[in-house]
PDB file of N, CA, C and O in Angstrom:
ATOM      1  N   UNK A   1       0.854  -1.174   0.000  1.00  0.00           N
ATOM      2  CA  UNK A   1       0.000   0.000   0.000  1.00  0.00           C
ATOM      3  C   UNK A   1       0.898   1.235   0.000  1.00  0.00           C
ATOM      4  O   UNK A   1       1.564   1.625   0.959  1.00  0.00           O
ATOM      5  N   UNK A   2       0.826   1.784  -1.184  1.00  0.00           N
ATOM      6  CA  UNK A   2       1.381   3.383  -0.574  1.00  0.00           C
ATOM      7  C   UNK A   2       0.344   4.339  -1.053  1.00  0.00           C
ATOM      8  O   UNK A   2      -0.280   4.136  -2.094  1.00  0.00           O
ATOM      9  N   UNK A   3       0.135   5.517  -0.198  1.00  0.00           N
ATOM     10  CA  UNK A   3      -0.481   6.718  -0.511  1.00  0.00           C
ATOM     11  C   UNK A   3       0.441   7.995  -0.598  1.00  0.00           C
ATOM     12  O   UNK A   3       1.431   8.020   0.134  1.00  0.00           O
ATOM     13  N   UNK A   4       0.253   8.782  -1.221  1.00  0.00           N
ATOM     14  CA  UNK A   4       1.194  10.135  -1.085  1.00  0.00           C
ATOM     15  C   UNK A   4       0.254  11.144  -0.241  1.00  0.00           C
ATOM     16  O   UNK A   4      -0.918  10.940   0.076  1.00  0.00           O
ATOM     17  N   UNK A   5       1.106  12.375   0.074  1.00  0.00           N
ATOM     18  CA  UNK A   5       1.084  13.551   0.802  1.00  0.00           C
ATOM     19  C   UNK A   5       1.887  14.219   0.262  1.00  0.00           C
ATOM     20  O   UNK A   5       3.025  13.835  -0.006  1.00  0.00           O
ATOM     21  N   UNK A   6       1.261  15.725  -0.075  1.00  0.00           N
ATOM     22  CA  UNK A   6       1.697  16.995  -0.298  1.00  0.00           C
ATOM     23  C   UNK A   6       2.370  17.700   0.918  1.00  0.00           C
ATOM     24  O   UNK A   6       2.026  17.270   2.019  1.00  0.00           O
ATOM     25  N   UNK A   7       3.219  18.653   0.891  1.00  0.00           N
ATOM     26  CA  UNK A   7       3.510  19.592   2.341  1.00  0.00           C
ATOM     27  C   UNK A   7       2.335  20.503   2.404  1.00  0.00           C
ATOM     28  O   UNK A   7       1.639  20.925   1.480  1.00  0.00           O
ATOM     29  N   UNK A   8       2.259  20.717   3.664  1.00  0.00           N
ATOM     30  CA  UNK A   8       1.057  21.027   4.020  1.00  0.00           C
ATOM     31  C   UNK A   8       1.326  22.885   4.035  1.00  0.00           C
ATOM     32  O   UNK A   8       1.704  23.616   4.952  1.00  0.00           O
ATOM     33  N   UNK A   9       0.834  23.284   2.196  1.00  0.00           N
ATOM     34  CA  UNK A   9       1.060  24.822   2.107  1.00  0.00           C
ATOM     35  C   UNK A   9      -0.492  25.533   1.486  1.00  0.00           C
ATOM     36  O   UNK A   9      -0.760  26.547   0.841  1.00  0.00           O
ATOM     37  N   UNK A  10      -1.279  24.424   2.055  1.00  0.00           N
ATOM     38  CA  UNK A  10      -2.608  24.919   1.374  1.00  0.00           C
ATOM     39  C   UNK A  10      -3.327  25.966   2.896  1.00  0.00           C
ATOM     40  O   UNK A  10      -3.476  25.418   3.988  1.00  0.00           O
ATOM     41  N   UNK A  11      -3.680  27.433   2.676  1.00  0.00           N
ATOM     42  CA  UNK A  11      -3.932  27.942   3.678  1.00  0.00           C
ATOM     43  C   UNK A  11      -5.531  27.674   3.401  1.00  0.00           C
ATOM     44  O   UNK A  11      -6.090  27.783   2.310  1.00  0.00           O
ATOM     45  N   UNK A  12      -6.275  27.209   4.949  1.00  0.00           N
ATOM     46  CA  UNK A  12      -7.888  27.536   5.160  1.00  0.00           C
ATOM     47  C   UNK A  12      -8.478  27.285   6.255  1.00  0.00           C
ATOM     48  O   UNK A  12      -8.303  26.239   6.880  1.00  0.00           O
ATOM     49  N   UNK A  13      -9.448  28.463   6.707  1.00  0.00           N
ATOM     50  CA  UNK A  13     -10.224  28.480   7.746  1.00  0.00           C
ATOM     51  C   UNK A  13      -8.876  28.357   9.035  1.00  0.00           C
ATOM     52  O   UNK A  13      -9.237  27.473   9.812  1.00  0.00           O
ATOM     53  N   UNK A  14      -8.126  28.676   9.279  1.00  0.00           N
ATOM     54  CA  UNK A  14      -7.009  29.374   9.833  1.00  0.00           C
ATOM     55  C   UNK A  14      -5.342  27.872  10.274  1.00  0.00           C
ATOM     56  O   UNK A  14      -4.486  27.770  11.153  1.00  0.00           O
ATOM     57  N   UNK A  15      -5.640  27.273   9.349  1.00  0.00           N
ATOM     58  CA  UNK A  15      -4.732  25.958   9.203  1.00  0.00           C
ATOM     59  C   UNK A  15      -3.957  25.893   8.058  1.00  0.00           C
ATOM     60  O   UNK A  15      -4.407  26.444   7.053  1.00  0.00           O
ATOM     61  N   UNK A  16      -2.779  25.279   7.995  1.00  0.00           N
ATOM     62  CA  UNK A  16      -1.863  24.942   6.745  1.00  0.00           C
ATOM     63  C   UNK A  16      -2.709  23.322   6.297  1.00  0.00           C
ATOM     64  O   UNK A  16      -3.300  22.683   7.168  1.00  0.00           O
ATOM     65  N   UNK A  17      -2.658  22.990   5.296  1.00  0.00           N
ATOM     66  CA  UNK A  17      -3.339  21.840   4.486  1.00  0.00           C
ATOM     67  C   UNK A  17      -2.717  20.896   3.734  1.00  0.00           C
ATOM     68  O   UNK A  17      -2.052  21.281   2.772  1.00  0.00           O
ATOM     69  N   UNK A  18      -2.807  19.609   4.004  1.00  0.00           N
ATOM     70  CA  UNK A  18      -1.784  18.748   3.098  1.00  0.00           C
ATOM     71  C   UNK A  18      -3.001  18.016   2.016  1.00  0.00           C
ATOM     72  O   UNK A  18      -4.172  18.290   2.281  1.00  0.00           O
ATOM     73  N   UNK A  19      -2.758  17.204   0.953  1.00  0.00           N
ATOM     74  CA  UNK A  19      -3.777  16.516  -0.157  1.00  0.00           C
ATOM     75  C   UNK A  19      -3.085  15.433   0.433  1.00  0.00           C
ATOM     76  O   UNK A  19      -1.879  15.508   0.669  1.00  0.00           O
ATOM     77  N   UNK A  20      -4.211  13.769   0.855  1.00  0.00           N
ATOM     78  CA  UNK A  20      -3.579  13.011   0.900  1.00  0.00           C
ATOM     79  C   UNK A  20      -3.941  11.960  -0.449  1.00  0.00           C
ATOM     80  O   UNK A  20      -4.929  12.297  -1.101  1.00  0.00           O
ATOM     81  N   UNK A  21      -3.655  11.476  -0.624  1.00  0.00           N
ATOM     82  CA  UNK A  21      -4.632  10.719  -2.349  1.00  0.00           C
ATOM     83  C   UNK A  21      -3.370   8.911  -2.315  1.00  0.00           C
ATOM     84  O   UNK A  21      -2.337   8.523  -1.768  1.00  0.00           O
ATOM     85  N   UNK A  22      -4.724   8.259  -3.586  1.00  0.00           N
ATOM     86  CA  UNK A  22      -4.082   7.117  -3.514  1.00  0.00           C
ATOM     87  C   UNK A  22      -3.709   6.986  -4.804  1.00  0.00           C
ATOM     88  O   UNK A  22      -4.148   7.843  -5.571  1.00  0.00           O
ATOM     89  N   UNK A  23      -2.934   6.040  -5.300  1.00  0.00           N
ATOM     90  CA  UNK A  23      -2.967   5.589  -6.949  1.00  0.00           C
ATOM     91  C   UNK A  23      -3.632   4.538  -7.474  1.00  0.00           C
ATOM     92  O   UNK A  23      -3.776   4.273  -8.667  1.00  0.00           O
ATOM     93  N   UNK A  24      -4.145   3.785  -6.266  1.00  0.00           N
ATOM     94  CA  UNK A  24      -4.660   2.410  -6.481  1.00  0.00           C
ATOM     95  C   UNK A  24      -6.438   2.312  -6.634  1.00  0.00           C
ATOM     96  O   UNK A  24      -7.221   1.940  -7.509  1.00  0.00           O
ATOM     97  N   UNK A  25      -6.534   2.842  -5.326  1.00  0.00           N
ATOM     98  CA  UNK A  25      -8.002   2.726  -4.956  1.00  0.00           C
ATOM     99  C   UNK A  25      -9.022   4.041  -3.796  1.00  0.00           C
ATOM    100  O   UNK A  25      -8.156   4.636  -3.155  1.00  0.00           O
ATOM    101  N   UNK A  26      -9.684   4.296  -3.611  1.00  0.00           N
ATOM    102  CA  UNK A  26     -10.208   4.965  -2.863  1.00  0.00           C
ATOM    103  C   UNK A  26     -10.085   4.074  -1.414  1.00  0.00           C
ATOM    104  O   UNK A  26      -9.451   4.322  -0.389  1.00  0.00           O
ATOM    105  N   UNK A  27     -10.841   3.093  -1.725  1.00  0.00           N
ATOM    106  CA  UNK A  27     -10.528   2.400  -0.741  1.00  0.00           C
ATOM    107  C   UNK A  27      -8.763   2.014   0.210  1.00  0.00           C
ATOM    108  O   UNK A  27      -8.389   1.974   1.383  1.00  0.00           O
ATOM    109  N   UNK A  28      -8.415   1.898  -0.550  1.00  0.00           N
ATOM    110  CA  UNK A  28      -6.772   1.702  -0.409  1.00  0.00           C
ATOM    111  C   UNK A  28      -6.376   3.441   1.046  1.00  0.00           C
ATOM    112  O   UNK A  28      -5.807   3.557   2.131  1.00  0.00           O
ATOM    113  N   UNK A  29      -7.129   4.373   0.069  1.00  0.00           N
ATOM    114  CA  UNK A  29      -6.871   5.531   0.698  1.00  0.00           C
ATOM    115  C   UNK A  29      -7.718   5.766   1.829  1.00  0.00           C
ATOM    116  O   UNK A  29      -7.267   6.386   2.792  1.00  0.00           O
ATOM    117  N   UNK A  30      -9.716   5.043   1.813  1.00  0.00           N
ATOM    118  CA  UNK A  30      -9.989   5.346   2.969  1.00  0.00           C
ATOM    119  C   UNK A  30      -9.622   4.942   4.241  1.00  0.00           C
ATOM    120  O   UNK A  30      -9.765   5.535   5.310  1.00  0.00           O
ATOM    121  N   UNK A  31      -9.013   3.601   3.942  1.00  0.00           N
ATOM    122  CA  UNK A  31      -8.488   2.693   4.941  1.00  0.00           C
ATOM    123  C   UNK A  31      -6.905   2.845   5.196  1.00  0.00           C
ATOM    124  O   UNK A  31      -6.256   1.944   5.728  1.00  0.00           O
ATOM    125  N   UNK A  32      -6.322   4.096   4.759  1.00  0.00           N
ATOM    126  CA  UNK A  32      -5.122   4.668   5.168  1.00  0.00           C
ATOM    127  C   UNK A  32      -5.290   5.683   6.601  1.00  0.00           C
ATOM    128  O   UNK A  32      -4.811   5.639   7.734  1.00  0.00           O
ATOM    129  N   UNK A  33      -6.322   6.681   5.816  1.00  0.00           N
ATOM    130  CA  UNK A  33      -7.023   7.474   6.477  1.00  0.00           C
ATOM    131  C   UNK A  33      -7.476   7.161   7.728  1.00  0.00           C
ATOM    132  O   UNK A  33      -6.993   7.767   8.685  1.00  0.00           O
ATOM    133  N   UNK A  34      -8.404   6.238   7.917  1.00  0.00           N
ATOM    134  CA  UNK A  34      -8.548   5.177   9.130  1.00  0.00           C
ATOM    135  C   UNK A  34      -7.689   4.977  10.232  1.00  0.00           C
ATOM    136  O   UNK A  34      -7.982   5.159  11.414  1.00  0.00           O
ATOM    137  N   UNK A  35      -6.486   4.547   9.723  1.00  0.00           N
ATOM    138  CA  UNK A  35      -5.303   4.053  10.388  1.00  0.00           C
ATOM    139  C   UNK A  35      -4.741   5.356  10.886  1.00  0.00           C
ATOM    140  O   UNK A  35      -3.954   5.206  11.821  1.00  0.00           O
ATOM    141  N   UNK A  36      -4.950   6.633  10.488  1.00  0.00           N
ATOM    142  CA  UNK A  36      -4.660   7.272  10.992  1.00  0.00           C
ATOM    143  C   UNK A  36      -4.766   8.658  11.917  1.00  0.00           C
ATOM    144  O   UNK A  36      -4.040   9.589  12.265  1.00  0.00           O
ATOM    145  N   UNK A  37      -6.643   8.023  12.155  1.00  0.00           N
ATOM    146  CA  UNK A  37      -7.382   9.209  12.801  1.00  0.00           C
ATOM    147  C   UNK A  37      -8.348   9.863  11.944  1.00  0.00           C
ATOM    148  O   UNK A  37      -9.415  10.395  12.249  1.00  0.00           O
ATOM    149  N   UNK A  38      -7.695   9.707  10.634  1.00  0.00           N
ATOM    150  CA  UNK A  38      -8.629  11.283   9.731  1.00  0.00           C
ATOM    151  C   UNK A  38      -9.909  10.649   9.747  1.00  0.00           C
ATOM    152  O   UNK A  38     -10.029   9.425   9.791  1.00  0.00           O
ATOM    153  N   UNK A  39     -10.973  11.533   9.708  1.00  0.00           N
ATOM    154  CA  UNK A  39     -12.331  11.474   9.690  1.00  0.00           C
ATOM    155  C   UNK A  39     -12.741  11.390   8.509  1.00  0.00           C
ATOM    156  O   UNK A  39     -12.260  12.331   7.877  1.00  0.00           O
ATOM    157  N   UNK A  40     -13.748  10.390   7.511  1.00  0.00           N
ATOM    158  CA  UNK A  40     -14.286  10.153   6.438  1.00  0.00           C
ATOM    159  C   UNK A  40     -14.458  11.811   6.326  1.00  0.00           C
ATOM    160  O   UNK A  40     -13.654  12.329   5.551  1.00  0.00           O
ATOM    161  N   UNK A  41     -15.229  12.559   6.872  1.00  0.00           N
ATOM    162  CA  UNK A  41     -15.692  13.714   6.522  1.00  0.00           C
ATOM    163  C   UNK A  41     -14.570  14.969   5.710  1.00  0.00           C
ATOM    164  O   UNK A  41     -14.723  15.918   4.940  1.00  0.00           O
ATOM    165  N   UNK A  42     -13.568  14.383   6.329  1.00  0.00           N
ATOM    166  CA  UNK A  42     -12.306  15.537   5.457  1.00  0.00           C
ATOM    167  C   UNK A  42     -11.805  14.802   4.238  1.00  0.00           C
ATOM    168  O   UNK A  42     -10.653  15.044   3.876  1.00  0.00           O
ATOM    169  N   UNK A  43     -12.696  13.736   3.408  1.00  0.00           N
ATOM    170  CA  UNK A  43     -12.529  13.225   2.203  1.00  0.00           C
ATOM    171  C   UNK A  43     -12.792  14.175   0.969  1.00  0.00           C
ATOM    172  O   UNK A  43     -13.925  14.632   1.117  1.00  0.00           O
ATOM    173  N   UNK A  44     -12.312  14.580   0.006  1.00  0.00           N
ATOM    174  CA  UNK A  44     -13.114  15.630  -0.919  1.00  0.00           C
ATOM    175  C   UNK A  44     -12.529  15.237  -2.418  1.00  0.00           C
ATOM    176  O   UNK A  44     -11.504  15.478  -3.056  1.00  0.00           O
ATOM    177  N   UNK A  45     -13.801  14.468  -2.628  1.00  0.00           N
ATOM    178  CA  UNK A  45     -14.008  14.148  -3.715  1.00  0.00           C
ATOM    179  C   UNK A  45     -13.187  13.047  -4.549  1.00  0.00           C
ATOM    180  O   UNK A  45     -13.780  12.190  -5.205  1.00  0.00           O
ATOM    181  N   UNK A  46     -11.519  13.136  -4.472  1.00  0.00           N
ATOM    182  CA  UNK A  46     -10.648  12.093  -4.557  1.00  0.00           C
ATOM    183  C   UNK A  46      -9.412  12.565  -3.907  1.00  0.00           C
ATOM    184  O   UNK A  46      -8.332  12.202  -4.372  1.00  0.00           O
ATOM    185  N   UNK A  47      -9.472  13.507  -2.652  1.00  0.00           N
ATOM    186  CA  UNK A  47      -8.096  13.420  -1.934  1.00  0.00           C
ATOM    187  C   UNK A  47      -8.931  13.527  -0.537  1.00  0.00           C
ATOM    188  O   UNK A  47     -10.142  13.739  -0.598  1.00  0.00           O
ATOM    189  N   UNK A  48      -8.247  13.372   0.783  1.00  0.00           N
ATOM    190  CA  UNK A  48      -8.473  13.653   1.937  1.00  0.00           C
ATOM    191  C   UNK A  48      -7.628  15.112   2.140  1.00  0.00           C
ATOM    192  O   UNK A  48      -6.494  15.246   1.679  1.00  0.00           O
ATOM    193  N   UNK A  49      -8.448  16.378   3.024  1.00  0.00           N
ATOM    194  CA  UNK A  49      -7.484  16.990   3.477  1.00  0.00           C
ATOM    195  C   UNK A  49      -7.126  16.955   4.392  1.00  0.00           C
ATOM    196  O   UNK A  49      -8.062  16.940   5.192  1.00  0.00           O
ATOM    197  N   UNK A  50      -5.901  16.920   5.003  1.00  0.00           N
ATOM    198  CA  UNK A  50      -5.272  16.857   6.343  1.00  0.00           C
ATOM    199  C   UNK A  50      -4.620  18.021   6.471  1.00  0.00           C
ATOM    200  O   UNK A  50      -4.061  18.626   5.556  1.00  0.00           O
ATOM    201  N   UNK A  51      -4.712  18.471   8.056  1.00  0.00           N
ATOM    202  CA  UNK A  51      -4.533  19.494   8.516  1.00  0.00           C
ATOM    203  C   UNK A  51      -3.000  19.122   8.996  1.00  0.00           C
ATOM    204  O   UNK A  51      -2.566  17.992   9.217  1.00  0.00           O
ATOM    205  N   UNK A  52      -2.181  20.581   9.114  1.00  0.00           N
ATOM    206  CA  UNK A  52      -0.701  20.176   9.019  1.00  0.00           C
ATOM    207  C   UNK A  52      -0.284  19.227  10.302  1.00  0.00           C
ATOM    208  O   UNK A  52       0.670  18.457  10.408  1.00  0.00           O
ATOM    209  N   UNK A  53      -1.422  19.578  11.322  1.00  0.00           N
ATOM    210  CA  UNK A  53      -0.842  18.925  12.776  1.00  0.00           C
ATOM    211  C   UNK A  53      -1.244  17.171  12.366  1.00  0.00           C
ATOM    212  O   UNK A  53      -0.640  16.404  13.116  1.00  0.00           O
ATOM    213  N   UNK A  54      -1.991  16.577  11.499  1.00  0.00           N
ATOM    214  CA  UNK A  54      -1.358  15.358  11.324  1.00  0.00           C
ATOM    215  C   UNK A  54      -0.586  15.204  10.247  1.00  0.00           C
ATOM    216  O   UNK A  54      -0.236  14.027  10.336  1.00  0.00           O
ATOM    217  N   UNK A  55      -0.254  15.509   9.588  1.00  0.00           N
ATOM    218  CA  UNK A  55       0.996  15.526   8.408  1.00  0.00           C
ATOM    219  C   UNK A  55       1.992  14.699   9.290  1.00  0.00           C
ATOM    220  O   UNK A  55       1.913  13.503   9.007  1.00  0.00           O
ATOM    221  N   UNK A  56       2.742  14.923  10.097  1.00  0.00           N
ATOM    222  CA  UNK A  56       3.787  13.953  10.596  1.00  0.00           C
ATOM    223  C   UNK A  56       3.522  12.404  10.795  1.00  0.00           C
ATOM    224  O   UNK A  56       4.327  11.504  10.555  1.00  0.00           O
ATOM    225  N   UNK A  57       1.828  12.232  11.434  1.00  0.00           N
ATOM    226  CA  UNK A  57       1.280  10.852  11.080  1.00  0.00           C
ATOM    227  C   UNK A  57       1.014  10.302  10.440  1.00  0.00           C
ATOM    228  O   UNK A  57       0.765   9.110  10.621  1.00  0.00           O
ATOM    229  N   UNK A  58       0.897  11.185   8.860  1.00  0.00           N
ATOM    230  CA  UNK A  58       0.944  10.379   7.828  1.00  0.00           C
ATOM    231  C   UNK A  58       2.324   9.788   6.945  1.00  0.00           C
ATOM    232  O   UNK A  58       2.546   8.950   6.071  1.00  0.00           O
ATOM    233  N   UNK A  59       2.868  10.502   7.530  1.00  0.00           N
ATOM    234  CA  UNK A  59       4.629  10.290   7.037  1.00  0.00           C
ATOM    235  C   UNK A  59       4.704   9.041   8.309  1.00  0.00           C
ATOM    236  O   UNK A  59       4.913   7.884   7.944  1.00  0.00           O
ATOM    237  N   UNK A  60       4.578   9.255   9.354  1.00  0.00           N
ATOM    238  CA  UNK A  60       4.854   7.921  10.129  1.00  0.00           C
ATOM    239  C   UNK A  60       4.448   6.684   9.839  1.00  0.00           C
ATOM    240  O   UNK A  60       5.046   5.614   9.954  1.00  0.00           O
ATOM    241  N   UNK A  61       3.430   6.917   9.470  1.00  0.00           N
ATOM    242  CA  UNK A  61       2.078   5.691   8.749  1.00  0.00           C
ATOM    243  C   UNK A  61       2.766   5.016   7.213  1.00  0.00           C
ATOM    244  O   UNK A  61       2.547   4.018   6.527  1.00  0.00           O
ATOM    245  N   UNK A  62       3.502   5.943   7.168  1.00  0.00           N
ATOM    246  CA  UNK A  62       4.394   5.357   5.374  1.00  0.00           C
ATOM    247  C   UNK A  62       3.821   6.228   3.900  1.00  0.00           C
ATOM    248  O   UNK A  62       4.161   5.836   2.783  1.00  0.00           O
ATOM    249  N   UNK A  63       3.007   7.325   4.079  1.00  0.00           N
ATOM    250  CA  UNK A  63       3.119   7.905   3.311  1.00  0.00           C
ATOM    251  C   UNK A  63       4.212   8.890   3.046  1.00  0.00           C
ATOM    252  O   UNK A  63       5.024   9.465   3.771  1.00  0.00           O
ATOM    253  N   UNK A  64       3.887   8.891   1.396  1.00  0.00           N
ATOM    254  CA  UNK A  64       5.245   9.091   0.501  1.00  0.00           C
ATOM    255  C   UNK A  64       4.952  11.042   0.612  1.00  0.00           C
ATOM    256  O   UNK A  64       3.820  11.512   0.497  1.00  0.00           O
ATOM    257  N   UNK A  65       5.765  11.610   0.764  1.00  0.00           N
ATOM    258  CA  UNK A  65       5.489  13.076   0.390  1.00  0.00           C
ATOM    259  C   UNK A  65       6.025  13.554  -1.379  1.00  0.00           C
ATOM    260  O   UNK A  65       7.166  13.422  -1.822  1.00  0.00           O
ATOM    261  N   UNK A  66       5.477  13.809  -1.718  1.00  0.00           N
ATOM    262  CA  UNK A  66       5.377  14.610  -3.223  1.00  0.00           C
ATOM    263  C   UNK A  66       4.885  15.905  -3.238  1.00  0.00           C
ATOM    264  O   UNK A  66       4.321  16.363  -2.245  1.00  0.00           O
ATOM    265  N   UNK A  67       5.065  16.666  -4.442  1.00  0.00           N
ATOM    266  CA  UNK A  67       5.281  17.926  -4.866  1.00  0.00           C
ATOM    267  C   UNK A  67       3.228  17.775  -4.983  1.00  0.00           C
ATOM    268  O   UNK A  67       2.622  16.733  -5.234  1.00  0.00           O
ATOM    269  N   UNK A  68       2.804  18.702  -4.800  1.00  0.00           N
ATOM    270  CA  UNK A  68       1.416  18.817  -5.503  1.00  0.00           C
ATOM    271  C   UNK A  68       0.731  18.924  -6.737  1.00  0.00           C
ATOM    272  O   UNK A  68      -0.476  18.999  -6.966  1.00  0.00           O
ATOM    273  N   UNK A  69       1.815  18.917  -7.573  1.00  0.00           N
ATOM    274  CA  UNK A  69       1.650  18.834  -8.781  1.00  0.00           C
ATOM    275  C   UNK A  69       1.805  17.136  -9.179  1.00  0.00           C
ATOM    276  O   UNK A  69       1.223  16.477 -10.041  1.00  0.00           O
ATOM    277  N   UNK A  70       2.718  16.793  -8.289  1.00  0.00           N
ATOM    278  CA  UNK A  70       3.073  15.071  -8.428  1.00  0.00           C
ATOM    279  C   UNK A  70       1.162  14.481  -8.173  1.00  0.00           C
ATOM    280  O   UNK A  70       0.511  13.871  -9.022  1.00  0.00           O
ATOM    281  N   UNK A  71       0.658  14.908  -6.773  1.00  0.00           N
ATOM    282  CA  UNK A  71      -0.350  14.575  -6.261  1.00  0.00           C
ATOM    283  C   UNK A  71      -1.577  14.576  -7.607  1.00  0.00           C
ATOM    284  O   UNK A  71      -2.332  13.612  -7.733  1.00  0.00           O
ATOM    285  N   UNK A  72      -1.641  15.746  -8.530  1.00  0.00           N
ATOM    286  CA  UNK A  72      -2.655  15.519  -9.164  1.00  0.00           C
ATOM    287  C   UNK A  72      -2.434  14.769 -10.392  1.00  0.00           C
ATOM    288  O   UNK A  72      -3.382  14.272 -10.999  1.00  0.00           O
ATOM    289  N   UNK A  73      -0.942  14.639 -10.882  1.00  0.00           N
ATOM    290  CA  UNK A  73      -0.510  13.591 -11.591  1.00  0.00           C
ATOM    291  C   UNK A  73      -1.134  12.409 -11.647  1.00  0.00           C
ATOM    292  O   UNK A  73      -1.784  11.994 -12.606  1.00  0.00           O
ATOM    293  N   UNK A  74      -0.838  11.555 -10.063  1.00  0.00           N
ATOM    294  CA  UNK A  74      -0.613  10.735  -9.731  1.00  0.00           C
ATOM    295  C   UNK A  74      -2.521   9.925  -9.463  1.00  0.00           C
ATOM    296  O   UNK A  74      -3.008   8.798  -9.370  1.00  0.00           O
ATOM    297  N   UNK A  75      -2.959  11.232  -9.441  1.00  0.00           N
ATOM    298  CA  UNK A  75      -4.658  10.803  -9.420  1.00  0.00           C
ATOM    299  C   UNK A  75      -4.730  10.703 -11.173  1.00  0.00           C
ATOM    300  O   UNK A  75      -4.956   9.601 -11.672  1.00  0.00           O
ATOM    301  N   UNK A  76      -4.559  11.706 -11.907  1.00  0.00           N
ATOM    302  CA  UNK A  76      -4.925  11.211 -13.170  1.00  0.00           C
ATOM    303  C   UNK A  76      -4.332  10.448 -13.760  1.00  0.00           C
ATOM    304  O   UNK A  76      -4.944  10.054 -14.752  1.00  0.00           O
ATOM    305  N   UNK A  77      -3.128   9.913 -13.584  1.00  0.00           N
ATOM    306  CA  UNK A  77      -2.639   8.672 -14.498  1.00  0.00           C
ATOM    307  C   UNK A  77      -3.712   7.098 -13.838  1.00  0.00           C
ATOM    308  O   UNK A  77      -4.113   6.091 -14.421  1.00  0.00           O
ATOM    309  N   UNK A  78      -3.838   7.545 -12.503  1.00  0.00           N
ATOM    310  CA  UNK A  78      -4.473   6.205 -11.982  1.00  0.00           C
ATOM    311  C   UNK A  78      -5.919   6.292 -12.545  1.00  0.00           C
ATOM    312  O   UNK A  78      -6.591   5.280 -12.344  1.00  0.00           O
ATOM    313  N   UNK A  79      -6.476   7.224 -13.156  1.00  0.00           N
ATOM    314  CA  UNK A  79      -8.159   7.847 -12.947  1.00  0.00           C
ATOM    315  C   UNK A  79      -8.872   7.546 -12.198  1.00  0.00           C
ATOM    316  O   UNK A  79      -9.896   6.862 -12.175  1.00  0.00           O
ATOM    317  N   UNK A  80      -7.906   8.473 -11.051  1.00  0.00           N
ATOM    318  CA  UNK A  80      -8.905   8.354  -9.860  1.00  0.00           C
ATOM    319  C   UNK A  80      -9.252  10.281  -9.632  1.00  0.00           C
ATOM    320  O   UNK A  80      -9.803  10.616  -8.584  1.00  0.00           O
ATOM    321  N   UNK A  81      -8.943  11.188 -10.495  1.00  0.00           N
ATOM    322  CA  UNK A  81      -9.152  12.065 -10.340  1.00  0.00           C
ATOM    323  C   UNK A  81     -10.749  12.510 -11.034  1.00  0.00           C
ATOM    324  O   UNK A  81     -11.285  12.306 -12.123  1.00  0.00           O
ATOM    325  N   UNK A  82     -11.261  13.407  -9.424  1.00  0.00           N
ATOM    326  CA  UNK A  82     -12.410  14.064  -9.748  1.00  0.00           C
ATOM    327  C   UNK A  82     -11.954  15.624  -9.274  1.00  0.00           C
ATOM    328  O   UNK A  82     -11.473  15.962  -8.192  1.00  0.00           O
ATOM    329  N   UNK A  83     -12.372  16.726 -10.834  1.00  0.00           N
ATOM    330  CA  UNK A  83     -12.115  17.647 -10.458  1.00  0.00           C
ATOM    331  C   UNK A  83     -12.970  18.510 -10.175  1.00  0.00           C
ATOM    332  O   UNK A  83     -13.909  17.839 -10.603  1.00  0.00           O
ATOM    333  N   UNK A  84     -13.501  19.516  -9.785  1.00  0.00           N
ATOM    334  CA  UNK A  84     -14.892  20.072  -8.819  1.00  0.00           C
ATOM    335  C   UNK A  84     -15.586  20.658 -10.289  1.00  0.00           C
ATOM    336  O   UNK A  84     -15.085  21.046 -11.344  1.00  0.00           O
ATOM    337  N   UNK A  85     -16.775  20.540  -9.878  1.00  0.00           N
ATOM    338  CA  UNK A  85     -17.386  21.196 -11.321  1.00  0.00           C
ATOM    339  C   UNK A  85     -17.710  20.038 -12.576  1.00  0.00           C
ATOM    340  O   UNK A  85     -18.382  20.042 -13.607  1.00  0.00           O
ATOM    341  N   UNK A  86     -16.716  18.931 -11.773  1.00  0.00           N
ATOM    342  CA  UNK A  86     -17.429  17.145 -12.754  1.00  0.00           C
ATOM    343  C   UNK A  86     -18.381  16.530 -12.200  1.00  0.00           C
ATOM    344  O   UNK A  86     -18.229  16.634 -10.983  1.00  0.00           O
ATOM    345  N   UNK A  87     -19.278  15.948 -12.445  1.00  0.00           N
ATOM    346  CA  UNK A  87     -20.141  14.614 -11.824  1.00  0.00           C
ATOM    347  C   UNK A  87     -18.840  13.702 -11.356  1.00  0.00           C
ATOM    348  O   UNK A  87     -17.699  13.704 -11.816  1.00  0.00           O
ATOM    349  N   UNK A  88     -19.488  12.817 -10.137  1.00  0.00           N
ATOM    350  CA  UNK A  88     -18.548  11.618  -9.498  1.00  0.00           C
ATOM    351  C   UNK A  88     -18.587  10.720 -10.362  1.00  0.00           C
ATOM    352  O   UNK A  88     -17.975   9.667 -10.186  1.00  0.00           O
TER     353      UNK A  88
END
């Protein structure tokens, strides 16, 4: 199983923001997520956002960190990317 993580430089609602995403499966990723606290509810659409204060648990957990540009790569080569403004 690997999932990636962005550094967490997305600013909102007064937090830094990481994308966590999978290449394989959603599933693959909800059950990363799981393992590591995050709440189904911070799922959006085909990444989880994580707030910077767990970023270190997802690097502990074995996610890979990549560039954010890698992150949306890495959803559309798998087509697992949904981008806002598409049907699911």
């Amino acid at each position: 199983m690997t999932v990636y993580i962005d550094p967490p430089t997305w600013p909102g609602h007064g937090l830094m923001w990481s994308h966590l995403v999978s290449d394989v499966s959603y599933e693959e990723l909800h059950r990363f997520a799981s393992s590591i606290g995050c709440p189904r509810r911070a799922f959006e659409r085909d990444h989880y956002d994580l707030p910077s204060h767990r970023y270190p648990a997802a690097l502990a957990a074995g996610a890979v960190e990549v560039s954010s540009r890698e992150v949306v790569r890495l959803l559309v080569d798998a087509g697992l990317r949904r981008p806002k403004g598409r049907p699911c």
